[in-house]
TISEVO-458291 format. One record per residue (C-alpha): x, y, z; residue in one letter; residue number from 1. Coordinates in Angstrom, 1 decimal. Layout:
# residues N
[[X Y Z] 'A' NUM]
...
This chain:
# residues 322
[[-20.9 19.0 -4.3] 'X' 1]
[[-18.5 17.0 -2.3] 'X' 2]
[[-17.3 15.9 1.0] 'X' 3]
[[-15.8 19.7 2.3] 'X' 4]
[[-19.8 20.4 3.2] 'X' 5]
[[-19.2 17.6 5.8] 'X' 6]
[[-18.3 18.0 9.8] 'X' 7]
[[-15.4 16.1 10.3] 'X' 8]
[[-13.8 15.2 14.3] 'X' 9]
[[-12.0 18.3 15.6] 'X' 10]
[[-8.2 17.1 15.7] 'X' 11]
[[-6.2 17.4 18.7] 'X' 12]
[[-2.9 19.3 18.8] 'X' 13]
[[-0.2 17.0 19.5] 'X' 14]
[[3.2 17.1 20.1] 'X' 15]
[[5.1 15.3 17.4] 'X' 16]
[[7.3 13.0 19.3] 'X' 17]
[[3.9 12.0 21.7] 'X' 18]
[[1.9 11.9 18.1] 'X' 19]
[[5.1 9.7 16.9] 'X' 20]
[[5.2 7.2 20.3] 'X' 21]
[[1.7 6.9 20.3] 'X' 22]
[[1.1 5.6 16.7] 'X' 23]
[[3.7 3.5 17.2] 'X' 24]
[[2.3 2.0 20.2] 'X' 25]
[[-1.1 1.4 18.3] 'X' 26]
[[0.7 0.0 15.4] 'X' 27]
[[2.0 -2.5 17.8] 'X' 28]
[[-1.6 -3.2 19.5] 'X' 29]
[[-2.9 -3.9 15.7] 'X' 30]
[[0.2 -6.4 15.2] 'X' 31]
[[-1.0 -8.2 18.2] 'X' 32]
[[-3.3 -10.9 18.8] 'X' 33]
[[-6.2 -8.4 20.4] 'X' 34]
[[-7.5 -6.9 17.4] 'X' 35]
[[-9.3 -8.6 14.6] 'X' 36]
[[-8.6 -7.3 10.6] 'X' 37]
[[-12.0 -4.9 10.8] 'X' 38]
[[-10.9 -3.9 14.4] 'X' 39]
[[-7.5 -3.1 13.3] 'X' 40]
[[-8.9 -0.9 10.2] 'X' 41]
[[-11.6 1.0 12.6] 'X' 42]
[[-8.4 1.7 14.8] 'X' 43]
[[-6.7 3.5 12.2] 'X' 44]
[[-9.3 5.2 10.8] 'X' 45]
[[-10.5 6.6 14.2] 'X' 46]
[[-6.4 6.9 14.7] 'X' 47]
[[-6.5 9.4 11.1] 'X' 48]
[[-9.4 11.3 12.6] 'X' 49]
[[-7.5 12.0 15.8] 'X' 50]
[[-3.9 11.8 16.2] 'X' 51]
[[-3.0 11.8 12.4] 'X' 52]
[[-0.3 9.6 10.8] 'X' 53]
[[3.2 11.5 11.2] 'X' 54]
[[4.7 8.6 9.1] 'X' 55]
[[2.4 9.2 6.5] 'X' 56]
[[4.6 8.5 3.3] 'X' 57]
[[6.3 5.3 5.1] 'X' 58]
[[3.2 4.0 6.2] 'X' 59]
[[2.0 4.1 2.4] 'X' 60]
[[5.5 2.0 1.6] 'X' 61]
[[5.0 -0.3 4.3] 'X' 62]
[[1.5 -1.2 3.1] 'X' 63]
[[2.9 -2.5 0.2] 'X' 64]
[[5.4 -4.4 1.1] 'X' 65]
[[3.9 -5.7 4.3] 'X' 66]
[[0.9 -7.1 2.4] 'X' 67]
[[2.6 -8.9 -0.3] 'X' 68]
[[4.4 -10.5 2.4] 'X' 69]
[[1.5 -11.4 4.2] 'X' 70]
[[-0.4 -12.9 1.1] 'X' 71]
[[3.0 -15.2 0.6] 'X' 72]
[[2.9 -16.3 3.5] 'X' 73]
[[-0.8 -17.0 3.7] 'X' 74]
[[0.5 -19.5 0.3] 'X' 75]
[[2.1 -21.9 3.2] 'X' 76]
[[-1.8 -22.8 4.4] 'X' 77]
[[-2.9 -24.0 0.9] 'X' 78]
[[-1.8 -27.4 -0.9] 'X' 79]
[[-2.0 -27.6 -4.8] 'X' 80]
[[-5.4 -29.7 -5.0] 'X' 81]
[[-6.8 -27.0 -3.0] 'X' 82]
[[-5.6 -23.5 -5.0] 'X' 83]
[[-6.1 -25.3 -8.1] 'X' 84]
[[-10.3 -26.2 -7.6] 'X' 85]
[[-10.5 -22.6 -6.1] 'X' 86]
[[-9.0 -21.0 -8.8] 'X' 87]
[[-11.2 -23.6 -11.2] 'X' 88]
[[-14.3 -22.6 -9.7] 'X' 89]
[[-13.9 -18.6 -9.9] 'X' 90]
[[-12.4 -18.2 -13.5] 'X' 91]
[[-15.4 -18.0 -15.2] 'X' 92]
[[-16.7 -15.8 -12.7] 'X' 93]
[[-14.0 -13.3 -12.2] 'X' 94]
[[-14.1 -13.1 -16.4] 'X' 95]
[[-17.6 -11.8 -16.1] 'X' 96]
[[-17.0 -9.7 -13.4] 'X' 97]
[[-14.0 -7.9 -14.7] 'X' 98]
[[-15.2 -7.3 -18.2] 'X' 99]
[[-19.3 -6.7 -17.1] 'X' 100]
[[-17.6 -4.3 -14.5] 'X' 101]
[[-15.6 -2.0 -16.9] 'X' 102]
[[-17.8 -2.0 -19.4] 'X' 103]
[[-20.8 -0.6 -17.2] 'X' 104]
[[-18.5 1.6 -15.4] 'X' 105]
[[-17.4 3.2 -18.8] 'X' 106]
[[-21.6 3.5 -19.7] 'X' 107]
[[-21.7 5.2 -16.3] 'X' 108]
[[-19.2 7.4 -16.2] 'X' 109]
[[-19.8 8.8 -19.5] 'X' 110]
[[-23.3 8.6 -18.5] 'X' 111]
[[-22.8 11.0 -15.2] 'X' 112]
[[-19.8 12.8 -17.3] 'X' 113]
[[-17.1 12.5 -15.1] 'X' 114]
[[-13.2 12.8 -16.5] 'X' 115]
[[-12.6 9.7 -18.7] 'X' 116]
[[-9.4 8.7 -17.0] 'X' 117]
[[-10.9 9.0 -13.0] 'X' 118]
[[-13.7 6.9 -15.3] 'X' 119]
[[-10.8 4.1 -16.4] 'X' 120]
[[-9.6 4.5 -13.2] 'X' 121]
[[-12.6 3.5 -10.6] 'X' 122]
[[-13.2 0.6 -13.0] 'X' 123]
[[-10.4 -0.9 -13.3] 'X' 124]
[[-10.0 -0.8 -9.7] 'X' 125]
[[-13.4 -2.3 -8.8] 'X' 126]
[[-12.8 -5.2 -11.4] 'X' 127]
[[-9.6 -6.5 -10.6] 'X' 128]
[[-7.8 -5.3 -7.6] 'X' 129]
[[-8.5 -1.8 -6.0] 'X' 130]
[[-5.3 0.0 -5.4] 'X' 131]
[[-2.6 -2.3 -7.3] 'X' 132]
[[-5.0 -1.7 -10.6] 'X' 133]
[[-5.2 1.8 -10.3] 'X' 134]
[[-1.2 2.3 -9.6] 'X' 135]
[[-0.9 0.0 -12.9] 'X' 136]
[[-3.2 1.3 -15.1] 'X' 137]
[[-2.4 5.6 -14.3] 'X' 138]
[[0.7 5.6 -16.1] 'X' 139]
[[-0.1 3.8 -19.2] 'X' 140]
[[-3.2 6.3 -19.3] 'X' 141]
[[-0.9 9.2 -18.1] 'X' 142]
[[-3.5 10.0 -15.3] 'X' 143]
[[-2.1 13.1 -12.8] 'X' 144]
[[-1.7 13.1 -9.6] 'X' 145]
[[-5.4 14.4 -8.8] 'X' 146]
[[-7.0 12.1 -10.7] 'X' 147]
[[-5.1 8.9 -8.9] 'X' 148]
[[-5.8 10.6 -5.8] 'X' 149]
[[-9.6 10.8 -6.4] 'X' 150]
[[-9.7 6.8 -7.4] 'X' 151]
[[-7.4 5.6 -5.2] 'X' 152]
[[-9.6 7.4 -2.3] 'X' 153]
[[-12.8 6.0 -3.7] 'X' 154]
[[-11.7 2.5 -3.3] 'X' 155]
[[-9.5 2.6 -0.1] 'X' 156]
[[-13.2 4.2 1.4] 'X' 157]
[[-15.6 1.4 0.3] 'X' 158]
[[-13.0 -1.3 1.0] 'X' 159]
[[-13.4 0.1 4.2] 'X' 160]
[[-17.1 -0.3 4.1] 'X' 161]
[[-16.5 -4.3 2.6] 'X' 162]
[[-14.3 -5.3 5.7] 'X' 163]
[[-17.2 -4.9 8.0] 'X' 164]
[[-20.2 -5.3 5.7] 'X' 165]
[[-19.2 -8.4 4.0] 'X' 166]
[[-19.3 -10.5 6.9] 'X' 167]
[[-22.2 -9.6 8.3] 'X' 168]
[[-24.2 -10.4 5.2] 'X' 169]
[[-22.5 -13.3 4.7] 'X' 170]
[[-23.5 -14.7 8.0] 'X' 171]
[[-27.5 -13.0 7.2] 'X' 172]
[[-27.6 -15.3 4.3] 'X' 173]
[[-26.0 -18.1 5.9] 'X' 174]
[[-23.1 -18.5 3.0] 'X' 175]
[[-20.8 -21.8 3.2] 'X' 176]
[[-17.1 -21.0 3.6] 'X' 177]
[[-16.6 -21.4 -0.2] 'X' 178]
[[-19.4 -19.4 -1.4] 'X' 179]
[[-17.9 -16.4 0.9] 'X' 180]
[[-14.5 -17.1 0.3] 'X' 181]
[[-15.8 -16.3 -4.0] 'X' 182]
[[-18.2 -13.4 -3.4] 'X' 183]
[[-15.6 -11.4 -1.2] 'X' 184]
[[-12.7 -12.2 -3.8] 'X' 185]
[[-14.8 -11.3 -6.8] 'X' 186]
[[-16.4 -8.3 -5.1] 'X' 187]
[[-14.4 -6.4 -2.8] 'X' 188]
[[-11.4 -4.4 -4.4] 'X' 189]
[[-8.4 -4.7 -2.8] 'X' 190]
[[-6.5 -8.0 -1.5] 'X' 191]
[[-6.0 -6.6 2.2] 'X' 192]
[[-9.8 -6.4 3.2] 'X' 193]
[[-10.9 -9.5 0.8] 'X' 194]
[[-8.1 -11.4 2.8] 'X' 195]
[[-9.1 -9.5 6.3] 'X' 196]
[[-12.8 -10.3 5.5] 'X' 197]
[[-12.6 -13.8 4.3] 'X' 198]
[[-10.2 -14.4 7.7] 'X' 199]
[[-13.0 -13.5 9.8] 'X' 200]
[[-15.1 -16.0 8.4] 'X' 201]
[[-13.2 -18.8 8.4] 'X' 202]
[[-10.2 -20.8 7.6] 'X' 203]
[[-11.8 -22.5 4.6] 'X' 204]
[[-13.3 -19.0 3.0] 'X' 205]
[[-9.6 -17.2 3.8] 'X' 206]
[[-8.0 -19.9 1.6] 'X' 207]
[[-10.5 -20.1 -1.3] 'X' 208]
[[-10.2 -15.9 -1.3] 'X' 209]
[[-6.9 -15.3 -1.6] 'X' 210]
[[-6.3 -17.7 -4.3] 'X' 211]
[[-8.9 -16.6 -6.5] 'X' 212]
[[-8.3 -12.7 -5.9] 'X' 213]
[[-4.6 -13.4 -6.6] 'X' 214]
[[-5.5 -15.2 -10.1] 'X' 215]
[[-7.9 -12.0 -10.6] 'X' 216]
[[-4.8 -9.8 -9.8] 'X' 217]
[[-3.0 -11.3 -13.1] 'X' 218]
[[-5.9 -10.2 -14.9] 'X' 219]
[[-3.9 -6.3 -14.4] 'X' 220]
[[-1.8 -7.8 -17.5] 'X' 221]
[[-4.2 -8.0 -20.2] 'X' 222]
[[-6.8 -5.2 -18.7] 'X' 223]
[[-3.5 -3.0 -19.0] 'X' 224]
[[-2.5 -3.7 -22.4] 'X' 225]
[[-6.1 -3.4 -23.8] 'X' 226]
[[-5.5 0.1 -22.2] 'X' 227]
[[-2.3 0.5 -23.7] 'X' 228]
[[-3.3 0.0 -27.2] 'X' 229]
[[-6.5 2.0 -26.6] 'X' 230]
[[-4.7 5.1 -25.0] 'X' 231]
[[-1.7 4.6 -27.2] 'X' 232]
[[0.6 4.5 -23.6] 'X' 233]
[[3.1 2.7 -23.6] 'X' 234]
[[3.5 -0.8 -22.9] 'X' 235]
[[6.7 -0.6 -20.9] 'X' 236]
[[5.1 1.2 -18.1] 'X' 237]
[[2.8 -2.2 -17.5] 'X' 238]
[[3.3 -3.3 -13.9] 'X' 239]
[[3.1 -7.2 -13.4] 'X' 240]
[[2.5 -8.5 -10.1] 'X' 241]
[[5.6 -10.5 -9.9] 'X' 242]
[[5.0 -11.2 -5.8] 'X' 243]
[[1.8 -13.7 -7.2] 'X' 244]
[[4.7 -16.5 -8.0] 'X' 245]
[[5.9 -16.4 -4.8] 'X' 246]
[[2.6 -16.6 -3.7] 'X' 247]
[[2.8 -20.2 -6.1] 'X' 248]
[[5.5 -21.2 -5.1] 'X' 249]
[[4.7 -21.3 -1.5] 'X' 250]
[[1.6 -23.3 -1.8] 'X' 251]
[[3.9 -26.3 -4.0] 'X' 252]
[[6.4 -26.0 -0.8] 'X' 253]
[[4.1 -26.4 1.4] 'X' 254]
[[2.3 -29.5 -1.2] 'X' 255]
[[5.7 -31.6 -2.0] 'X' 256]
[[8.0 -30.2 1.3] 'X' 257]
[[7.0 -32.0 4.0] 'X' 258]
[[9.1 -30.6 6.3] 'X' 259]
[[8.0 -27.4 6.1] 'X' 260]
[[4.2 -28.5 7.2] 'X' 261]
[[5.2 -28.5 10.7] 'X' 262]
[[6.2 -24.6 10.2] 'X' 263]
[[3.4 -23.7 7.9] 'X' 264]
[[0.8 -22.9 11.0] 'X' 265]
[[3.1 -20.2 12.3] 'X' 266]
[[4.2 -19.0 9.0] 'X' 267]
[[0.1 -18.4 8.7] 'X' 268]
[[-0.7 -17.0 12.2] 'X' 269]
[[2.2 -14.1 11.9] 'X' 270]
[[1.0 -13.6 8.2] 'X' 271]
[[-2.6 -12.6 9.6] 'X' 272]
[[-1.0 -10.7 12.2] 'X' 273]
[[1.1 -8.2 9.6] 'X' 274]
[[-2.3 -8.2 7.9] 'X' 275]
[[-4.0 -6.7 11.0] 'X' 276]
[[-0.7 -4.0 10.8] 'X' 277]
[[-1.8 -3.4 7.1] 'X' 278]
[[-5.1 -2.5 7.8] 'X' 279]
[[-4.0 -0.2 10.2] 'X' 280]
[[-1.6 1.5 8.7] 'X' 281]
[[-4.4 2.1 5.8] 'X' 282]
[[-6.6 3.3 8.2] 'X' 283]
[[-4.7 5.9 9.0] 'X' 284]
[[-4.2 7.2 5.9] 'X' 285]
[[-7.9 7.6 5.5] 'X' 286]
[[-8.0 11.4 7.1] 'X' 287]
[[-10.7 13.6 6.0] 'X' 288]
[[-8.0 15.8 4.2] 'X' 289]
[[-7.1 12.7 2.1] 'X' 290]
[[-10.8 12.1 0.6] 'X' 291]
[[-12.6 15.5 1.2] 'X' 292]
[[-12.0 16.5 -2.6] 'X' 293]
[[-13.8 13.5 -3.5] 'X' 294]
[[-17.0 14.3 -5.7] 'X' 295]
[[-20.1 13.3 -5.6] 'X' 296]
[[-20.4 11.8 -9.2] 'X' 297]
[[-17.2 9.4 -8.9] 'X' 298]
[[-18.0 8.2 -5.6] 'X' 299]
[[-21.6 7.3 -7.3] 'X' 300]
[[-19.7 5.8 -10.2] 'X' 301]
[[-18.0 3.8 -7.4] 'X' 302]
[[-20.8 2.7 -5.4] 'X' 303]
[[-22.9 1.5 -8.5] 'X' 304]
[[-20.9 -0.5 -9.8] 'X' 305]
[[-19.4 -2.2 -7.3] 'X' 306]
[[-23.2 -2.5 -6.0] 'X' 307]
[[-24.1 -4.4 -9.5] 'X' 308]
[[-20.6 -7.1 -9.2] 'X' 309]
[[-21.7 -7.5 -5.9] 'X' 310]
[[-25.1 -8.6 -6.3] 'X' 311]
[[-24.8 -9.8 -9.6] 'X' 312]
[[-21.6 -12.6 -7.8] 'X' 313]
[[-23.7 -13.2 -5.2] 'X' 314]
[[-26.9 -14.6 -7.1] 'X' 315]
[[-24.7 -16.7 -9.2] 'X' 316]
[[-22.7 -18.1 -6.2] 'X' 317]
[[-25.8 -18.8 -4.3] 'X' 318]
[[-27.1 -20.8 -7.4] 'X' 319]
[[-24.3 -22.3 -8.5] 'X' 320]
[[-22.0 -23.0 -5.6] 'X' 321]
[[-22.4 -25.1 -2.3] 'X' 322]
């Protein structure tokens, strides 16, 4: 079973150059200052349901390029003291959670028996860092095209899901801006909706977040070369998120460079804005064509175990941090 059976919103026919104006013109609304990150998302989902994305392939090339970007620039709102307690306070955590997440997704997977490398795959990209995982691990695995497809679905849909549950929960159980800002980084996949929900929290949470899901990120590294040894791929197909250290080296400008303080609150309100452009644009790749050969059993893989890091994260932040 999977998600053809499902009734999806009849598409209209649209010329292409009105299809091609209009996006645009909604990519611009998301860059402005009237749409919040989860706003921004629903807008290109319901925009992928509707009008389509006619610049489907660039929009995919802009994500990535756009969000690392944005993630520097969010760098110039932290000072050392700051990044380094954050990143203190979630190491032991996002240990547990990357190697308790892999491990029960591999018991699961085999468990459901679902293809060992869509298996690798969804876990690897629950435990560190969605997308950027997957696009890592696949080639040292030598997963095809399908099998990417499949993951990288999977977690672009419940990131979807995090942007708007997250918050609300958080707010339900009354969570201080730190214990948020380490819940969303340890459990939500990918860095655009932990920094999109964190941002709707607060200031405090967005900066906690987006340092400790950036020291999770470098955790692709050694997670990789397990699974190059393990797979016998090869090592020199290892990605390495090299945009991290600019990430560094913004927050010790904006520690020890004075002058740039005065700048730093604009460098941070246009980085938020091109994050409310990335979760657009990855809205709108989230048509039901995209994610209708999604089965059942992966997306179940999916769901429990990012269920499990996300309560299991929770409880310990609740008890352990103020």
């Amino acid at each position: 079973m999977n998600l053809k059976s499902y009734n999806v919103l009849p598409r209209i026919k649209w010329n292409i150059n009105l299809k091609k104006f209009l996006f645009i013109l909604l990519g611009v609304l998301s860059f402005s200052t009237l749409l919040s990150p989860p706003y921004a998302l629903a807008l290109g989902i319901f925009t992928a349901q509707t009008l389509g994305n006619p610049f489907l392939l660039s929009s995919q090339k802009l994500v990535n390029w756009l969000l690392k970007i944005a993630v520097i620039g969010l760098g110039f709102g932290l000072d050392l003291t700051t990044a380094l307690k954050a990143g203190k306070n979630g190491f032991v955590l996002t240990i547990f959670s990357i190697s308790a997440t892999i491990l029960l997704g591999l018991l699961i997977g085999k468990f459901l028996g679902i293809d060992k490398k869509i298996t690798q795959l969804i876990s690897t990209g629950t435990a560190i860092c969605g997308g950027s995982a997957i696009a890592a691990v696949s080639p040292i695995i030598k997963a095809n095209a399908q099998q990417i497809s499949i993951s990288i679905g999977i977690v672009f849909l419940l990131n979807s899901v995090a942007l708007f549950v997250f918050p609300l929960v958080g707010h339900i159980l009354e969570l201080s801006q730190t214990q948020f800002g380490l819940w969303s980084a340890i459990a939500i996949h990918d860095t655009s909706s932990v920094v999109g929900a964190a941002s709707v929290y607060g200031d405090q949470a967005l900066k906690i977040a987006t340092t400790v899901k950036l020291a999770r990120a470098l955790w692709i590294l050694p997670i990789s070369l397990i699974f190059a040894f393990l797979s016998k791929g090869a090592c020199n197909k290892i990605h390495i998120p090299y945009f991290i250290g600019f990430f560094i080296l913004a927050i010790l400008a904006n520690s020890y460079i004075p002058v740039l303080q005065s700048f730093s609150p604009g460098i941070i309100y246009i980085s938020k804005l091109f994050l409310c452009l990335v979760l657009f644009l990855i809205g709108s790749t989230l048509n039901y064509k995209s994610l209708r050969n999604i089965g059942m059993k992966p997306l179940l893989l999916a769901i429990s175990i990012w269920i499990f890091i996300a309560i299991a994260s929770l409880v310990i932040i609740m008890n352990e941090i103020s």
